[in-house]
C-alpha positions in Angstrom: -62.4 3.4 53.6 -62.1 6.0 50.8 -64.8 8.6 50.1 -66.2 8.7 47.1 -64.8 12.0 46.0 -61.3 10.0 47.0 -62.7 7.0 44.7 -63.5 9.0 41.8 -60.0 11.1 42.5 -58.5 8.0 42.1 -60.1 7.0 38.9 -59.9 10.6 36.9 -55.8 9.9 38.0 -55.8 6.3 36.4 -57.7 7.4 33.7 -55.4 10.3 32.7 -52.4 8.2 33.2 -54.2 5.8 30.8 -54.6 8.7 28.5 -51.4 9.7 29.0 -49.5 6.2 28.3 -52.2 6.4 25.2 -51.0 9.3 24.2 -47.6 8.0 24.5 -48.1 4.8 22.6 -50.0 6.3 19.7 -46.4 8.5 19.5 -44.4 5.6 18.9 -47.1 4.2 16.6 -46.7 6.8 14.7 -43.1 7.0 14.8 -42.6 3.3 13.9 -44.9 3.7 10.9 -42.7 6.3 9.7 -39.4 4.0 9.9 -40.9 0.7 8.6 -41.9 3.0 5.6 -38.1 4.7 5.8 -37.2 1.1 5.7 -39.3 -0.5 3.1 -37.9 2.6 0.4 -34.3 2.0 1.3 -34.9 -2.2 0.9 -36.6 -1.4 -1.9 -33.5 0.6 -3.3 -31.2 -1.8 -2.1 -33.3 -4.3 -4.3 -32.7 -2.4 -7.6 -29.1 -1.7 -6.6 -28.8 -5.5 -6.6 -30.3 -6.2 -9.5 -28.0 -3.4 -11.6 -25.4 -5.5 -9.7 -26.4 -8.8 -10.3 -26.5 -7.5 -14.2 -23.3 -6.2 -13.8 -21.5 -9.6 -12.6 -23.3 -11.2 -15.3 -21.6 -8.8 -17.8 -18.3 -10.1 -16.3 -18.6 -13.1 -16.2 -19.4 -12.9 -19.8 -16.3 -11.3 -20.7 -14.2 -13.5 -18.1 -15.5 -16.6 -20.4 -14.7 -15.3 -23.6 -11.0 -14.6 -22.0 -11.2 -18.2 -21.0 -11.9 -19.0 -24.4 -9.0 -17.3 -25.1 -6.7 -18.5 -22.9 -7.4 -21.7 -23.3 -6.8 -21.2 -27.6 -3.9 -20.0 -26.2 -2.6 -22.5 -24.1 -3.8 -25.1 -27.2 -0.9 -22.7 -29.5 1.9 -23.2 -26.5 1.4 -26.8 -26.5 1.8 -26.8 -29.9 4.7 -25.4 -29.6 6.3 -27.6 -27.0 5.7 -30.6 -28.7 7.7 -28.9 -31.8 10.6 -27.8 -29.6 10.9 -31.2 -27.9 10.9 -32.5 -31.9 13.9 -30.1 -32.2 15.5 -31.1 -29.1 15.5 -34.6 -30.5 16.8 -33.7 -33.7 19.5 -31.7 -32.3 20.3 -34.6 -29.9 20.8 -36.7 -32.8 23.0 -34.0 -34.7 25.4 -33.6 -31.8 25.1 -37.7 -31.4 26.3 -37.9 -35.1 29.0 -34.8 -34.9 30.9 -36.4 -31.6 30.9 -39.7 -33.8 32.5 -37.3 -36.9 35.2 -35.6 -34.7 35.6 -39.1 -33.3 36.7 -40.7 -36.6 39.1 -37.5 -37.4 42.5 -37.9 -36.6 44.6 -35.9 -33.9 45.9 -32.7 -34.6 49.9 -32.8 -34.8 
């Protein structure tokens, strides 16, 4: 059986070693503190660089509507302008129609 110097030996060891993993723990405490607030200022920036973002993209989207808008004005002139060139197609189908029947009724060159 262990003295009791030996005893209390063995307690002053596991008491430093408590004080020592203490010690150690307090450390990274510390340390972890210090990143979660590292952490929290660079979420917190990457917050407002979202919001100047999502700004941005609104800004866009704007202008990619009103170009829309445009286009679609646009594509509202070009039909337009189909529908007159088939009229002219037509009208020039029934000019040719009516110049074969012309040359048909001349006579033959001698």
């Amino acid at each position: 059986m262990p003295t009791q110097e030996e005893r209390l030996a063995a307690v002053e060891r596991a008491v430093m070693d408590i004080n020592h993993n203490e010690t150690i723990l307090l450390g990274m405490a510390v340390k972890y503190e210090e990143l979660l607030r590292e952490i929290r200022a660079m979420l917190a920036q990457m917050v407002g660089h979202l919001g100047e973002h999502d700004r941005r993209f609104d800004a866009h989207d704007k202008r990619f509507d009103a170009h829309d808008k445009r286009f679609d004005a646009h594509d509202k002139r070009f039909d337009a302008h189909d529908k007159r060139f088939d009229e002219h197609d037509k009208r020039f189908d029934r000019l040719e129609a009516l110049l074969m029947q012309v040359l048909a009724r001349l006579p033959e060159p001698s």
